[in-house]
MARZA-797075 format. One record per residue (C-alpha): residue number from 1; x, y, z. Coordinates in steps of 0.5 Angstrom, whole numbers. Example, Ala and Ser with C-alpha at 12.3 -4.5 7.8 and 13.67 -1.06 7.14 Angstrom:
<nodes>
NODE seq     X     Y     Z
NODE   1    25    -9    16
NODE   2    27    -2    14
</nodes>
This chain:
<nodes>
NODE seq     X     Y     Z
NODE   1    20    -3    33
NODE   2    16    -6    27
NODE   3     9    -3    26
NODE   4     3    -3    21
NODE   5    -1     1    17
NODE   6    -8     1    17
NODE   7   -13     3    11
NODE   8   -16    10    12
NODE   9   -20    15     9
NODE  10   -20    24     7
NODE  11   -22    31     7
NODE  12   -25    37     4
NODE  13   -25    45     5
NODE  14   -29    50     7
NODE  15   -35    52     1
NODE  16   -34    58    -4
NODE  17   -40    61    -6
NODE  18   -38    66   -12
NODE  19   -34    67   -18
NODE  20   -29    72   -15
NODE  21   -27    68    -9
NODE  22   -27    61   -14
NODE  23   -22    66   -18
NODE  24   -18    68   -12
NODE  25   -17    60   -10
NODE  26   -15    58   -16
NODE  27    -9    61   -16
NODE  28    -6    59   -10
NODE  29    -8    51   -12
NODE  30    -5    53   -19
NODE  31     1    54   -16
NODE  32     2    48   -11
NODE  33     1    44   -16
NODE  34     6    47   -20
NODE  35    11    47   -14
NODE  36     9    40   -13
NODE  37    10    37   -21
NODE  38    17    40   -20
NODE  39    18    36   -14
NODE  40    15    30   -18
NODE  41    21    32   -23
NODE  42    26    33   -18
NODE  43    24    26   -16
NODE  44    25    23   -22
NODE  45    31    26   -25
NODE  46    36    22   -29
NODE  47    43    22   -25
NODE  48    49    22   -30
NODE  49    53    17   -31
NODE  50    60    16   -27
NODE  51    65    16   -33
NODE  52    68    10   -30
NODE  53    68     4   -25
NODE  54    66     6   -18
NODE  55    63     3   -11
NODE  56    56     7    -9
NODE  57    56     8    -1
NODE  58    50    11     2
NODE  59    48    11     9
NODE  60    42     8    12
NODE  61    42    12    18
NODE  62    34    14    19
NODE  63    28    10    23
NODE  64    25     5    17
NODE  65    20    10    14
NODE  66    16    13     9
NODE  67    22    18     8
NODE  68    27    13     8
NODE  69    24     9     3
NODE  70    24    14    -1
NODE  71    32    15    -1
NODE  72    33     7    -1
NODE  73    29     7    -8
NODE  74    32    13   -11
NODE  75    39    10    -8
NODE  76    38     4   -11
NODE  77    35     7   -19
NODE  78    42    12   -18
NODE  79    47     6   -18
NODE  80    44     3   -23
NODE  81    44     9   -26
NODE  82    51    11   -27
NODE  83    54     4   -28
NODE  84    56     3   -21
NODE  85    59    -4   -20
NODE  86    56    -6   -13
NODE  87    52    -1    -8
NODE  88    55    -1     0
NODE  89    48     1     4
NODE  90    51     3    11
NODE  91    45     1    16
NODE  92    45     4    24
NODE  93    38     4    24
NODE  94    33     3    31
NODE  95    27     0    26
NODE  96    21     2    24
NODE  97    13     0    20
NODE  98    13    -6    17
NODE  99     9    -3    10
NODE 100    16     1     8
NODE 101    21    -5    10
NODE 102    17   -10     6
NODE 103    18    -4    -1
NODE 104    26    -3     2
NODE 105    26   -11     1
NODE 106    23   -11    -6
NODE 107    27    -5    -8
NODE 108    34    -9    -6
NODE 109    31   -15    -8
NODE 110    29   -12   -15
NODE 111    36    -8   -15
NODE 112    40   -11   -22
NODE 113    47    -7   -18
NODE 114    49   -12   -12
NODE 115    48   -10    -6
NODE 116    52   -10     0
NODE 117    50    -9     7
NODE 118    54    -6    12
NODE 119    52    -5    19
NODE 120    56     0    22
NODE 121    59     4    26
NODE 122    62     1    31
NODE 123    57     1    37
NODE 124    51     1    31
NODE 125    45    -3    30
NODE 126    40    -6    25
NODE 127    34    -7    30
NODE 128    27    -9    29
NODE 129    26    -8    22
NODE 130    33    -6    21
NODE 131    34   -13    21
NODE 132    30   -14    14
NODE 133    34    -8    11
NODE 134    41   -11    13
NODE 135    39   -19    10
NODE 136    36   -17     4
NODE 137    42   -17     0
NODE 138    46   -22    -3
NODE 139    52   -20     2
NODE 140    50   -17     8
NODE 141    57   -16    14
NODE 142    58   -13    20
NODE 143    63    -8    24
NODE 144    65   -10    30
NODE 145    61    -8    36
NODE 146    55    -8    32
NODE 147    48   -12    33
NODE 148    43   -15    29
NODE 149    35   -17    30
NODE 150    30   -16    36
NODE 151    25   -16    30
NODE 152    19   -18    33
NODE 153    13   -14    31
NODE 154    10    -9    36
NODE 155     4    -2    35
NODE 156     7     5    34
NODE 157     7     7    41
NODE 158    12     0    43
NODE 159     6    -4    46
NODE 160     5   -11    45
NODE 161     0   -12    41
NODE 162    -7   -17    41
NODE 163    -5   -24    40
NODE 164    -7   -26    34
NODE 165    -6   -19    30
NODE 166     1   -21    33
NODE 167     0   -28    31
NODE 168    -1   -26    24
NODE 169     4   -22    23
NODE 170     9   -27    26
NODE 171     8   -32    21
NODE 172     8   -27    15
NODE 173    15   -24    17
NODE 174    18   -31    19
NODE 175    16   -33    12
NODE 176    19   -27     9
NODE 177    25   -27    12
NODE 178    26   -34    12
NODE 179    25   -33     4
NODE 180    31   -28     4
NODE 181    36   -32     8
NODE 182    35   -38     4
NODE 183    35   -34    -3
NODE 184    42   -32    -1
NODE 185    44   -38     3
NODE 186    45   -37    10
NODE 187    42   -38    16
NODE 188    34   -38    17
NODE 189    33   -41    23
NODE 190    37   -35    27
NODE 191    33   -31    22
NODE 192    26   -33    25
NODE 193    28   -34    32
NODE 194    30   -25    31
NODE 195    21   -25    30
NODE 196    18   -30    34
NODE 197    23   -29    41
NODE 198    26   -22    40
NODE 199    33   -25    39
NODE 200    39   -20    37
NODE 201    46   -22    36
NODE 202    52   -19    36
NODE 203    57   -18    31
NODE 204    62   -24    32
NODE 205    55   -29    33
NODE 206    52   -27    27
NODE 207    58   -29    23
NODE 208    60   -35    27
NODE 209    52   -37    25
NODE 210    52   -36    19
NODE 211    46   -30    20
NODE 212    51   -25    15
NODE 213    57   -27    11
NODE 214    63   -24    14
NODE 215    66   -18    19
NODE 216    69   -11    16
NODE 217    72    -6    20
NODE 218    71    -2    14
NODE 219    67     0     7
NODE 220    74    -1     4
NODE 221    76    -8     8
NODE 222    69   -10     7
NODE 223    70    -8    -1
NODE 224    77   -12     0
NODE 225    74   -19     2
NODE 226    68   -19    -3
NODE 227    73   -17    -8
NODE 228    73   -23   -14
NODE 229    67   -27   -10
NODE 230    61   -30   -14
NODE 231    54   -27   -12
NODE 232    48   -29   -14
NODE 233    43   -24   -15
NODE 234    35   -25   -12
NODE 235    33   -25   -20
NODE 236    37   -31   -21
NODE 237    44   -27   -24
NODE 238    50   -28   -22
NODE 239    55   -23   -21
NODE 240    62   -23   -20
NODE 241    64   -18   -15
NODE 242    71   -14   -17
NODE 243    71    -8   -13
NODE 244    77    -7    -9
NODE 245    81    -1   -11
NODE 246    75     3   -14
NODE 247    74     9   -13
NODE 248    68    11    -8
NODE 249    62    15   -10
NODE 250    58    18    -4
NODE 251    49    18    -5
NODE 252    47    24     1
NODE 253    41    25     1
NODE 254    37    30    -4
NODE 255    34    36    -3
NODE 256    28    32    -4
NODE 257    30    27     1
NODE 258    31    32     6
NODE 259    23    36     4
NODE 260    21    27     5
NODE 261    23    27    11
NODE 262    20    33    14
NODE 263    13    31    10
NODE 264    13    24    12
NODE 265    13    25    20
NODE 266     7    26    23
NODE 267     9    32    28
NODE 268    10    36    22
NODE 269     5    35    18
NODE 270     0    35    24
NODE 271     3    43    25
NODE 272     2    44    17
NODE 273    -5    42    18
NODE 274    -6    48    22
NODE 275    -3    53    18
NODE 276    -7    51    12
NODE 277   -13    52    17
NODE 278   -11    58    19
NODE 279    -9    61    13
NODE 280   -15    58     9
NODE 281   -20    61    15
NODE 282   -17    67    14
NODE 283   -17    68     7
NODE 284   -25    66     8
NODE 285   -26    71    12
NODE 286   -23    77     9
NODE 287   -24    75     2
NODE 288   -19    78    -2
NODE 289   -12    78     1
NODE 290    -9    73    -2
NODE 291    -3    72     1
NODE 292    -7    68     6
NODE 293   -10    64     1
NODE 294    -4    61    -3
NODE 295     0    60     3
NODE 296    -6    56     6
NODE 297    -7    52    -1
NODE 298     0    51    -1
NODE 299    -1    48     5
NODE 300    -6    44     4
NODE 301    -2    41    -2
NODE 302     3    38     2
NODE 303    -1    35     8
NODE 304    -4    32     3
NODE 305     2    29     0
NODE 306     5    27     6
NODE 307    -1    25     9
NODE 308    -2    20     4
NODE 309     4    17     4
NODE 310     4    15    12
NODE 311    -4    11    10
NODE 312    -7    15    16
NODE 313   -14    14    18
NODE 314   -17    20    15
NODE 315   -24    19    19
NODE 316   -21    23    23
NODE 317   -20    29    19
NODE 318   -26    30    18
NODE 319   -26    31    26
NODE 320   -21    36    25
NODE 321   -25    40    19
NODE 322   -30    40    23
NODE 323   -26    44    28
NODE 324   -25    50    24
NODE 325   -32    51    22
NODE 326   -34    51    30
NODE 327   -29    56    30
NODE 328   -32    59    25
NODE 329   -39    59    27
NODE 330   -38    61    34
NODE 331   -35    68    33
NODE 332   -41    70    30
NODE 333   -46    67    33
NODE 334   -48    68    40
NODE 335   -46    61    43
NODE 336   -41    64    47
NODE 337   -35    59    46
NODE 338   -39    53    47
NODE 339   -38    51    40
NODE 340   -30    53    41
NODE 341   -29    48    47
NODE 342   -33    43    41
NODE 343   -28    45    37
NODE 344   -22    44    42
NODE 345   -24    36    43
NODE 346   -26    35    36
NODE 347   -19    38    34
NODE 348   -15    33    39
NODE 349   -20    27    38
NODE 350   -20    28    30
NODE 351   -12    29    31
NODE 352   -10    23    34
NODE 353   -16    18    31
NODE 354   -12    22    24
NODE 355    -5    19    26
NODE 356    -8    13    29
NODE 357    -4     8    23
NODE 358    -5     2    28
NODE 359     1    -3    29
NODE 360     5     1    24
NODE 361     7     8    23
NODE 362    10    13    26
NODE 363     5    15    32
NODE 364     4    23    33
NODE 365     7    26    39
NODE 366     1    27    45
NODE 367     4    33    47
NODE 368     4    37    41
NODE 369    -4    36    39
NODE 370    -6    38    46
NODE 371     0    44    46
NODE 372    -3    46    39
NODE 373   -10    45    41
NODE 374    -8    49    48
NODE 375    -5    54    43
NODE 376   -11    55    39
NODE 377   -15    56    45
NODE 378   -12    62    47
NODE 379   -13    65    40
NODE 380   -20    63    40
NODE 381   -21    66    47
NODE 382   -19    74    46
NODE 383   -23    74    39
NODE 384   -29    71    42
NODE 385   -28    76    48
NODE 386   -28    81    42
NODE 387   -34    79    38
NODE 388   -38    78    44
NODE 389   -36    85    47
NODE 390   -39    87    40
NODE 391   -45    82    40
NODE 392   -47    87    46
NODE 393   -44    93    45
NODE 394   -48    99    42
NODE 395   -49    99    35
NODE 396   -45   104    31
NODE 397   -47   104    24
NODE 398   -53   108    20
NODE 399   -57   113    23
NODE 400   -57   108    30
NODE 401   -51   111    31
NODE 402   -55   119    32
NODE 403   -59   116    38
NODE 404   -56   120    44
NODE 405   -50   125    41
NODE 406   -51   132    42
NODE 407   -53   137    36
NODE 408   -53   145    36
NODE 409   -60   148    34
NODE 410   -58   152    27
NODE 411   -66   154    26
NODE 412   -70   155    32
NODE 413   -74   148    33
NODE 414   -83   151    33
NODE 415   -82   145    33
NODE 416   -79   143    27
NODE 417   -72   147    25
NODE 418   -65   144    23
NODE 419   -60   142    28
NODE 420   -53   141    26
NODE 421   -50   133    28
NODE 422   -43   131    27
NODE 423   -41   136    22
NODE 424   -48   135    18
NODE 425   -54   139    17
NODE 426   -61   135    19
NODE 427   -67   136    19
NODE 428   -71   135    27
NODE 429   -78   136    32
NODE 430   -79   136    38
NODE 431   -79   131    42
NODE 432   -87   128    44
NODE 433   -85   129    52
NODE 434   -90   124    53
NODE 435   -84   118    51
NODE 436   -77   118    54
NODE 437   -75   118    61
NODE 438   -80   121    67
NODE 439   -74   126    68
NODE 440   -74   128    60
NODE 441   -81   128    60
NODE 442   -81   133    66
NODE 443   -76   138    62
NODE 444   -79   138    56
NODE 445   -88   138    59
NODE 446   -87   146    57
NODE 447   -82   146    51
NODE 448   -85   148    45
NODE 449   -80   152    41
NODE 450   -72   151    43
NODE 451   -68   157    40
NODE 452   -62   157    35
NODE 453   -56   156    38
NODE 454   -59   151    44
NODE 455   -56   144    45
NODE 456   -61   138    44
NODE 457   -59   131    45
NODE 458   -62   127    39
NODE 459   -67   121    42
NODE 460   -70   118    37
NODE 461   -70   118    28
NODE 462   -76   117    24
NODE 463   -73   116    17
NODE 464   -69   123    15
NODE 465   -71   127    21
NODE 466   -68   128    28
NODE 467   -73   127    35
NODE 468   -69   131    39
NODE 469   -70   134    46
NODE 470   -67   141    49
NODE 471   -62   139    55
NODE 472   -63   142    62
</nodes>
């Protein structure tokens, strides 16, 4: 399937407010940014140069994405790189956003070691965009069993889309493929027919109709039949092919390239949105603990990396910043979890609009966003059920804490004296009986004096001295 990508826009964080927080902030992005100079170095490292002549062979067996563009380019650097006399991508690929074919187009187009396409294995594919991927090279075969095309552009979700964004997009990639074939000199027209009628060809009719240049059963019997053939490269030069017998070098995916494809899809990087909210709200709200805080920033880090490769709508990120503020917000104020039910949809409607990459892209999972969503929920739930029953709750702090404890007359009350409270000594009168409940007032009418050794409940404080009242 081919999608497109549409233009967005981004983010920012809760406000510090002093010094030692900024401090306790700037270690975490420190180290983030450190983790990702080191991915960036990782990406850019120099291969070694093989010690002879050799084939390259990698396999392009992912959806056309962020990620795979990434390996298709660092493949195609490495061949170049380390002398390789000609690069075999292995294509079995569904298809995918038309923004990474078109810069996997240009990479091969751009690509000074000649590329051979391979569609394989038996049983295998190059659909949708695949199809551009695979005739993008100067040879381009199939093995048996294997088809091609069916590249006629649809939205992230597989729908139709609007007639004249369909329309626009039909005529640029005809446009484009029809440039490909004919640089190479094979069949345009059942190029074409792959965009505008969703054609897709098999094996032995892609080779009898000159879409592709031959069938292989094989990377060596490919290697084989190219050996000693002329091909001329997209920049003009020509290269005479001498392959047969080399010995073959295989470029797996990196490290890197595993981490791209994980922070390249939506899913993940919606999931690692949460876990820098989580980390960073908790950081905010007990200062000081750190580890939440640099897991939060690292977080942070890496969404926005991966985020900014898939061109999201980051419109929608500030529906989703907003969320962690109501949830915020609603734990001390008394607004009982109308704000975290606010906070609820502007996570999910924020979500959805931030991965809506219209016509190309890989869309988000629904269920995920509404799982999570549910999921925080929950959480949400049991800590308002706290902080309500504390917004409620007597308050047991200060010398409000006193009003209502038992107290041991230490010096006679007459009607002032000492009482001992909680293991400390007070100061402490009677109570004026003419305050308090009609039964308090009518057991303390006639006290005027409460002897030591008496036990008192304490009804009220005035700066350092008790009010107390004997008990019946």
């Amino acid at each position: 399937m081919l999608h497109r990508h549409a233009p967005g826009s981004r983010l920012r964080a809760p406000r510090i407010t002093t010094s030692g927080s900024a401090s306790r902030w700037l270690g975490p992005l420190l180290l983030g940014a450190a983790l990702l100079g080191v991915f960036a170095v990782l990406h850019t490292a120099t291969p070694a140069r093989a010690a002879g002549p050799h084939v390259d062979v990698a396999q392009f067996t992912a959806e056309v994405d962020p990620a795979s563009l990434h390996f298709v380019q660092g493949v195609v650097a490495r061949a170049e790189q380390d002398g390789a006399s000609a690069l075999v991508l292995q294509i079995d690929t569904p298809g995918g956003d038309i923004g990474s074919m078109q810069s996997i187009v240009q990479a091969e187009l751009g690509s000074t070691v000649p590329i051979l396409t391979y569609v394989s294995p038996s049983g295998g594919s190059a659909d949708s965009a695949g199809t551009f991927v695979a005739l993008a090279a100067p040879i381009a075969a199939m093995a048996p069993d294997t088809r091609i095309g069916a590249a006629s552009p649809i939205d992230a979700a597989g729908n139709d889309l609007q007639p004249t964004l369909k329309a626009k997009l039909e005529n640029a990639l005809v446009a484009l493929i029809r440039r490909i074939q004919n640089t190479f000199g094979r069949n345009a027209d059942l190029a074409a027919d792959a965009v505008t009628k969703a054609s897709s060809y098999d094996d032995q009719t892609a080779v009898s109709s000159d879409l592709v240049n031959l069938d292989a059963t094989s990377v060596a019997d490919l290697l084989a039949q190219v050996d000693g053939r002329t091909v001329t490269l997209a920049n003009g030069h020509t290269v005479t092919l001498a392959v047969a017998n080399l010995p073959i070098e295989n470029l797996d995916p990196t490290v890197v390239d595993q981490v791209d494809t994980l922070l390249f899809d939506p899913n993940f990087l919606f999931l690692l949105f949460i876990v820098a909210a989580v980390c960073i709200y908790l950081e905010l709200s007990h200062p000081g603990a750190i580890v939440p805080g640099t897991i939060g920033g690292i977080a942070l880090l890496l969404f926005l990396y991966g985020a900014g490769s898939l061109a999201p709508n980051w419109a929608g990120l500030a529906l989703m910043l907003l969320a962690i503020i109501l949830l915020a917000v609603d734990v001390r104020a008394p607004t009982h979890g109308i704000l975290t039910l606010g906070a609820l949809i502007s996570l999910v409607v924020g979500t959805l609009l931030f991965f809506n990459t219209g016509p190309s892209g890989q869309a988000i999972n629904p269920w995920i966003v509404i799982g999570t969503a549910a999921g925080v929920g929950a959480i949400a739930v049991v800590v308002l059920r706290f902080a309500i029953g504390a917004q409620r709750g007597k308050v047991d702090t200060g010398t409000d804490r006193l009003i209502g404890q038992m107290a041991t007359v230490v010096e006679p009350l007459a009607p002032a004296g000492r009482v001992r409270i909680l293991g400390e000594l007070w100061s402490a009168s009677i109570a004026d009986p003419s305050t308090g409940p009609r039964d308090a007032r009518a057991a303390t009418s006639l006290t005027d004096r409460v002897e030591a050794g008496a036990q008192v409940r304490v009804v009220g404080v005035e700066g350092l001295r008790l009010l107390v009242r004997p008990v019946s």
